[in-house]
N, C-alpha and C positions, 0 to 999 in steps of 0.2 A: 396555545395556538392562536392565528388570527385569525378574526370576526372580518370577513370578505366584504364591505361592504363600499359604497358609492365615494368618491372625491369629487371634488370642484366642483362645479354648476350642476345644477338639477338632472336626473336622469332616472328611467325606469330602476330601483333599487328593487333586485333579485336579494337580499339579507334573508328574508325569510322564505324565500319561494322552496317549497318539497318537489322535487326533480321529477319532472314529468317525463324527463330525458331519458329516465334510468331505463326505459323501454326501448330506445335509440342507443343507449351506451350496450345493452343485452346486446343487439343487434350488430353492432361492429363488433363485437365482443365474443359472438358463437361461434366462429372455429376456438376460439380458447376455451372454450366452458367445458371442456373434454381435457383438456391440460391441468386446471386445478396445481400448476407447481410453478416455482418460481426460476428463471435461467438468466446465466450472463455468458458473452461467450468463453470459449476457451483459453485461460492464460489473463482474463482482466486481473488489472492488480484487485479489484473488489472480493475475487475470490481467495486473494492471499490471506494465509493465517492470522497475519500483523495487522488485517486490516480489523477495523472496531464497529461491529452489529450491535447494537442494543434497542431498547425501548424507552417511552419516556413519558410523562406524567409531569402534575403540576400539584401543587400543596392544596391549594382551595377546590380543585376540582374532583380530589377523590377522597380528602384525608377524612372530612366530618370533625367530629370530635369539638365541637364549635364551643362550647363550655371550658373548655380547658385552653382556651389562647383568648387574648384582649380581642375585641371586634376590628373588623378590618372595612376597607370600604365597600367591599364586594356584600359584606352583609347588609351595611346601609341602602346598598342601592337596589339587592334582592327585596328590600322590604319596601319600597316604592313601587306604587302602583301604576301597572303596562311597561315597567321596564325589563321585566324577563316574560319570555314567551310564554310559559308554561307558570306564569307566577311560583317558581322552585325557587329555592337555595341550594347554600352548601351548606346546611346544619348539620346533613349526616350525610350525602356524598354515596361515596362508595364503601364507606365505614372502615377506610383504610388506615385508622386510628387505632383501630381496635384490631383488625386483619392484616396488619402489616408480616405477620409472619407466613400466613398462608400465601398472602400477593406474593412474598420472596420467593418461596417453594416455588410460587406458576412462574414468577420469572427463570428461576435457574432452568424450574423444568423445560421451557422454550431455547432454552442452547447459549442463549446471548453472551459476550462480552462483557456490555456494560448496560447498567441502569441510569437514567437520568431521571435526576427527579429536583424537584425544589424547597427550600427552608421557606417554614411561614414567618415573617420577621415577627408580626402580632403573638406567635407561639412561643417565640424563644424568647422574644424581649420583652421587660415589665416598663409598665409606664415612665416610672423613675429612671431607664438608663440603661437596669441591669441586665444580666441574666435571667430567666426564666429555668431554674433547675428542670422541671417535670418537662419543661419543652424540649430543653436540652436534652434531656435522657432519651426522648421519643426519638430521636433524630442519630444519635450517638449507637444506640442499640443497633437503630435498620445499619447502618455505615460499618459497625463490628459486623453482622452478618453478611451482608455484603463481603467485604475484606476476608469471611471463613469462607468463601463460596466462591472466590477469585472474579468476583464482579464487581468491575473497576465504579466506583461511583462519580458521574458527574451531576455535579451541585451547582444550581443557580439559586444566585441569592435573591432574586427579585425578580417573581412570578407574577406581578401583578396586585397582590395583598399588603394592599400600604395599612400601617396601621390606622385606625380611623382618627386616634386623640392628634395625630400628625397631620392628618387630612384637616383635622379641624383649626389647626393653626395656620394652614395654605396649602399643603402640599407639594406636591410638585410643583406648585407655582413658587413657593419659597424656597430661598437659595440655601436654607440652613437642613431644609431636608437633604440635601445634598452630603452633609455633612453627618449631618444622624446616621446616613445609609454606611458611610464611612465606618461610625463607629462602630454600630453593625457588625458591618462585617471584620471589623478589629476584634470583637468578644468573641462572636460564634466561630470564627475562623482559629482564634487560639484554643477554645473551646473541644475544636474538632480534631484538633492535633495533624496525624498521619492519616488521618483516616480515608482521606479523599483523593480521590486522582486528578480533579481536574475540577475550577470552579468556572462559572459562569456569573459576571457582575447583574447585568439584565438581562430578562424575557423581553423583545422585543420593545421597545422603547415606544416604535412608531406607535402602537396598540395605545401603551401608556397614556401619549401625549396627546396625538391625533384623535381616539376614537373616545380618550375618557375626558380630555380637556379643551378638545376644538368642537368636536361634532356630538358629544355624548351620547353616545349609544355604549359604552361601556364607563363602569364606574372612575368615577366619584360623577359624572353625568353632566360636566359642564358643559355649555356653549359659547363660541366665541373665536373667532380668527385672533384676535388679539389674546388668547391664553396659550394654543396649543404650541407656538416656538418657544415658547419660554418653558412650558412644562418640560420639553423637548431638550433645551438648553441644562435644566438644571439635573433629570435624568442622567443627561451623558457626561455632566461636571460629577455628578456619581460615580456613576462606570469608572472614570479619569484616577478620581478618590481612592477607591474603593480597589483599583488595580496598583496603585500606589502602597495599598497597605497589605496587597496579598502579594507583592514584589519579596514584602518584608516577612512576613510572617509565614508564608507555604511559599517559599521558591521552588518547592521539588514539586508541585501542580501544574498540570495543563491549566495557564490561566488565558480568559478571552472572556469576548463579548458575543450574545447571540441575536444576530440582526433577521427580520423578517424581509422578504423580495419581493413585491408583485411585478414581474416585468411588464414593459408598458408598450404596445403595438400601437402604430398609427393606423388610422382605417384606410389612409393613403397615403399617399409619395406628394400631395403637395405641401409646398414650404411653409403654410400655414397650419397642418395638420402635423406638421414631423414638430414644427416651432412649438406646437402646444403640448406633444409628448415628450418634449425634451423636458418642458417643464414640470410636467407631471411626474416624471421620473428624478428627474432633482427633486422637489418637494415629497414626494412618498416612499423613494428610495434612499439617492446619495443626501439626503439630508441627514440622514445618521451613519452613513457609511464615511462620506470624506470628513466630518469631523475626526472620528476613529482614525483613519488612515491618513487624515493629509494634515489634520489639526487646523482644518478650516470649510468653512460654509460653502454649501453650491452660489454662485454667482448670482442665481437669482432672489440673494436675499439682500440686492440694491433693490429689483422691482417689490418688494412688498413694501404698506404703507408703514412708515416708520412705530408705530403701534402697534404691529405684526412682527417684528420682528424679536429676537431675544435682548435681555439684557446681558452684555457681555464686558466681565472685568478683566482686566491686563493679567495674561498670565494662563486666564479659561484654557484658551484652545491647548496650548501647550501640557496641560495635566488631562485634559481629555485624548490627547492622542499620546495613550502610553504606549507601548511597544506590547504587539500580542504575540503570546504562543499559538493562539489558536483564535479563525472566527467560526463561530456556529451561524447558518444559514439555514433558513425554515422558510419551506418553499410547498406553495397547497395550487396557484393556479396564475393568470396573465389576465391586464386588461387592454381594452383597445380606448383609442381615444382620438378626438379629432379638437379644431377649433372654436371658441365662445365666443360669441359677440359682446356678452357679459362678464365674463373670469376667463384667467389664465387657461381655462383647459374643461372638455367638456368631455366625461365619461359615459360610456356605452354601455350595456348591458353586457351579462356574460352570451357565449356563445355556446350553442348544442355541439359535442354531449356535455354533461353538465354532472356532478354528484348531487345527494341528497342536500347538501346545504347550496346548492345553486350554485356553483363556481365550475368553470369550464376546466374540463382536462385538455392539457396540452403539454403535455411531457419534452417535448423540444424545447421549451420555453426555460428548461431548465438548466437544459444543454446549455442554452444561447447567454441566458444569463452566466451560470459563470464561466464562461471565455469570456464573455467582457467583462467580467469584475477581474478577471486575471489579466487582461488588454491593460484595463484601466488605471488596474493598483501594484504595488507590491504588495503579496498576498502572504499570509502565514498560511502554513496548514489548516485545510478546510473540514469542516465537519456538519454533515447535515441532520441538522437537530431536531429537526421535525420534518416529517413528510410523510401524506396518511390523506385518507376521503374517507368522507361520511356518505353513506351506501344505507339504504332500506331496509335494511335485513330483516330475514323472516326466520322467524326459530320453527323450526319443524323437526318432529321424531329428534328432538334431544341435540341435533346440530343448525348450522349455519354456514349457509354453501354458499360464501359471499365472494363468489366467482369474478363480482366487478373491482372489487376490491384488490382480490389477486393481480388482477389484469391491472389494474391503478399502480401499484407496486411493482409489477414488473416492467412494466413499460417506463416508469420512471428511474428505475434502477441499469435502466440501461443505458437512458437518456445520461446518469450520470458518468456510466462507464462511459461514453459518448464523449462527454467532459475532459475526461482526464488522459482520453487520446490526444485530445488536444492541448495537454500540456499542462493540466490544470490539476493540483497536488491535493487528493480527496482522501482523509484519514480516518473516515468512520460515517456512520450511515444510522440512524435514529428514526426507527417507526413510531409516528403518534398516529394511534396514543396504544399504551399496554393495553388499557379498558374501557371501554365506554364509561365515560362520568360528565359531569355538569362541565356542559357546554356553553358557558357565561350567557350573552342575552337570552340566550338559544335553550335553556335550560338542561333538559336530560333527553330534549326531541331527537336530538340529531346525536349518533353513534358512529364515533372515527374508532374505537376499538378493532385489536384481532383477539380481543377476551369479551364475550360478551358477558354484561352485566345484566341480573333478574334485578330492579331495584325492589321487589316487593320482599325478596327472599334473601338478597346480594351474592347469589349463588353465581359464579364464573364459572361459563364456559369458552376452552377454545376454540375460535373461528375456524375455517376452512383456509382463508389468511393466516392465522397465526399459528397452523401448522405446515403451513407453507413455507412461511415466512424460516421457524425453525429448521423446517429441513433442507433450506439452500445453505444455512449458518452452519447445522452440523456438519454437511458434504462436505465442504470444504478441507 
């Protein structure tokens, strides 16, 4: 999931702020706190059987087991000092290394369709090239139980855990990473045989490039306007790759790419303030959207200075914009924005109400977004692969009545039915996260689960959400 935090010129950064809000979100929120369930209305297609509920998870933030896969960056940069909130790691997580069979149990038990979850590349592949048998097995086993439990599995190949010995030769900023990721997902994908229903090339690119190669606040921790389109560049010449070789090898999967959304609001109607959020919306948005879909850059990658920009070979765009069965879209909140007298674009803080990780709910925003990515694009079937708030929760007498949380979920679950009134083709619906786990800079502070996690104990339990959440999915 993505790390909400500031673009373009200076501006009060809410990244770390604890929601002082959640007392204002109660408030709008107390005729529902008596509701405790989730509704859509009558006849949405969301309620149809065909349609796809799951949950979703990430490798590095629950698996642990950190001895048994090569180090990744997210370890490197957990062991820098002031880079994570909570000086945490992911050494042991949610010990879903070792609990992988009990997590299955709490998923089936919760009613879902599908699980998503992601391959740690550092776990399955050895320095050398190859395969990683013990990694392989860990991954092969959940995907057999899965497949006995008629729980469709969606696999993203790249979660965010590069491996490090590749981070230490460029990374993303080198173009032959590009090509490792390929192979990649050449072995693990032959590897996997039948077992998957549907892959994912990357988590969220922007996160990648943007947060771990322009502004560093997320690993490998660089800084630099002159890194993050290129990281940017080589990421999606992956994707490109990487959907090239599972054309070949799994035709019978849902294959796609999973893009993150912050839509971008002007604070006004004047031309210089709509002018600056257009940009802001090219740059954080369609900057990985119209590559995929048009197999070409937003326009305003004439105004960046030529050192900003990517390197691009004859041929790029065209293998990056493969033909998709499916886009995944992972949607948590909106920004506003007006004009800089300095930079392209000058962000605002979020607005009240707000979740625990300070990011404002505004459930229309999601509405809004995709009808215009459906205005804008020819759209494959859509799929939202993340969508979840991090909420205060208080464990008392054995539960967790995270009544904000419900209301977060329902209100945006509507917003999407909202959507598809308007014409807008929505094939499944993905709550982050299954459990509370490491929350990358944020450590283990902030909890988007409907399982809560004891990390002292790793005892799960479920939310007052995540028995919600299951009983709108069984009704059906």
């Amino acid at each position: 999931m993505i790390n909400q935090i500031k673009y373009g010129s200076a501006s009060n950064n809410k990244f770390n702020i604890r929601s002082i809000q959640s007392k204002l979100y109660q408030k709008r929120s107390r005729g529902f706190l008596l509701m405790k369930q989730l509704s859509l209305p009558s006849g949405s297609p969301l309620l149809a059987k065909n349609f796809t509920y799951g949950v979703a998870t990430a490798s590095f933030q629950i698996e642990g087991g950190a001895a048994d896969r090569l180090p990744c960056i997210w370890d490197t940069f957990c062991s820098k000092e002031g880079k994570i909130v909570d000086n945490s790691n992911g050494d042991v997580a949610c010990e879903h290394y070792t609990r992988w069979k009990d997590d299955i149990n709490l998923i089936e038990s919760l009613g879902v369709d599908a699980y998503r979850l992601s391959i740690s590349w550092p776990r399955v592949m050895t320095k050398s090239g190859h395969l990683n048998p013990t990694g392989v097995k860990f991954y092969t086993d959940i995907l057999d139980e899965l497949k006995r439990r008629n729980i469709k599995a969606f696999v993203t190949l790249y979660h965010w855990d590069l491996p490090q010995h590749i981070e230490d030769e460029g990374g993303w900023l080198n173009r032959n990473t590009a090509y490792e990721f390929a192979h990649y997902t050449d072995l693990i994908t032959k590897a996997f045989g039948e077992r998957v229903h549907s892959y994912a090339t990357l988590n969220e690119p922007f996160c990648s490039s943007y947060l771990g190669y322009e502004i560093g606040v997320h690993a490998p921790g660089i800084v630099g306007r002159e890194f993050g389109r290129k990281a940017a560049h080589h990421l999606l010449l992956g994707h490109g790759l990487a959907m090239q070789v599972l054309a070949k090898n799994s035709p019978n999967t849902l294959n796609g790419i999973v893009l993150n959304f912050t839509p971008c609001y002007s604070v006004t109607q004047s031309e210089d303030d709509l002018k600056a959020t257009a940009f802001a919306d090219d740059y954080i948005n369609q900057w990985y959207m119209q590559p995929v879909m048009q197999g070409k850059y937003p326009d305003i990658i004439k105004q960046l200075p030529k050192a900003h920009r990517p390197d691009i070979l004859d041929g790029d765009m065209e293998i990056i914009a493969q033909p998709l069965d499916y886009l995944g879209v992972n949607f948590y909140t909106r920004m506003h924005y007006q004009a800089s007298d300095t930079d392209f674009y000058h962000e605002l803080p979020h607005k009240a109400p707000m979740t625990d990780i300070g990011w404002e709910i505004y459930p229309k925003a999601l509405t809004e977004l995709l009808v215009s990515l459906n205005e804008k694009y020819t759209l494959p079937p859509i799929y939202i692969t993340e969508n979840g708030a991090a909420m205060a929760d208080e464990f008392k007498g054995g539960e967790i009545k995270d009544n904000d949380r419900i209301e977060y979920y329902h209100e945006h679950l509507n917003a999407l039915h909202n959507a598809t009134e308007q014409g807008v083709k929505v094939d499944g619906y993905f709550a982050w996260s299954l459990m509370d786990n490491f929350e990358w800079a944020e450590g283990y502070l902030k909890r988007f689960g409907i399982v809560h996690v004891d990390y002292d104990t790793q005892k799960r339990t479920v939310k007052a959400s995540g028995k919600a959440y299951s009983n709108l999915i069984t009704s059906r």
